[in-house]
C-alpha positions in Angstrom: 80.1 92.6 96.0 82.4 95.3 94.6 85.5 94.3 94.0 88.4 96.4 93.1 91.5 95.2 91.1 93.4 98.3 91.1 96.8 98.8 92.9 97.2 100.3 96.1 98.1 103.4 95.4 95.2 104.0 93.0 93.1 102.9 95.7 94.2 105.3 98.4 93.5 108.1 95.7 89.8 107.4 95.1 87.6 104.3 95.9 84.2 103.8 96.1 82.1 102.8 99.2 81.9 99.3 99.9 84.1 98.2 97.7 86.6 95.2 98.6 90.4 95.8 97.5 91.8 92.8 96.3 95.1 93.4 93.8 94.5 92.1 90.3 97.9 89.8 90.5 96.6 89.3 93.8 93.0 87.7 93.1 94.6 83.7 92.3 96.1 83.6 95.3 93.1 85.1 97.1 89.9 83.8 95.6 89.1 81.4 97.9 88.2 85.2 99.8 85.6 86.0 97.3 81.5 84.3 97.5 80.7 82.1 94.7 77.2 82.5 95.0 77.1 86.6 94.8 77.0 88.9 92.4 80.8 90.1 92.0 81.5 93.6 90.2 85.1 94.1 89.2 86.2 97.6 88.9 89.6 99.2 87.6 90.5 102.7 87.0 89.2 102.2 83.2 87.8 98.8 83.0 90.4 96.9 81.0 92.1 95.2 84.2 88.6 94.8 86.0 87.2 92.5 82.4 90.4 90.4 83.1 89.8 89.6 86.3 85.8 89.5 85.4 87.1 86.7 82.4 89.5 84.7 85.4 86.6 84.7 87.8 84.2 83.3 85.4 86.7 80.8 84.1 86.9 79.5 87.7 83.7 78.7 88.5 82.0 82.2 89.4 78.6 82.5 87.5 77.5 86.0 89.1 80.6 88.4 87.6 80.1 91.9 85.8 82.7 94.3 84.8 82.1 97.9 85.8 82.6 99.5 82.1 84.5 102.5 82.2 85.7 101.7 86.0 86.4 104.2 88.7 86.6 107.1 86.4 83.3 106.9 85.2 81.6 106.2 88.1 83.2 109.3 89.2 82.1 111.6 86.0 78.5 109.8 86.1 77.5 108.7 89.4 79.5 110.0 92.5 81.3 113.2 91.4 82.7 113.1 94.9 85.4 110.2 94.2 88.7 112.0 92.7 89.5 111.2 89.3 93.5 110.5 88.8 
């Protein structure tokens, strides 16, 4: 599962496919949304906000988390030139 921490307005620039949008001061209020037993990749616009909420998840019970390093800017310059970088 992809989930993305970033606000709003940072998601309606550029996402990636899949992904699930959950704010990052949203996600206490809302894990109970997220599968304990998946894989969970947290991605921000550089990665610092996605590791919190990677550190929070773990913290709570969530074995399967990775942080996506460099977030939604590097996937764009690496992997899917096609997302917009902000």
């Amino acid at each position: 599962m992809l989930l993305d921490v970033r606000e709003r307005w940072e998601w309606e620039i550029a996402r990636i496919a899949g992904a699930q949008h959950i704010p990052m001061r949203e996600v206490p209020s809302r894990v109970e949304e997220l599968e304990r037993d998946r894989d969970v990749v947290a991605i921000c616009h550089h990665g610092g906000r996605s590791l919190q909420v990677a550190m929070f998840l773990e913290k709570n019970g969530f074995a399967r988390v990775h942080n996506l390093q460099g977030g939604v800017d590097a996937w764009s310059r690496t992997v899917d030139p096609a997302v917009p970088l902000y």
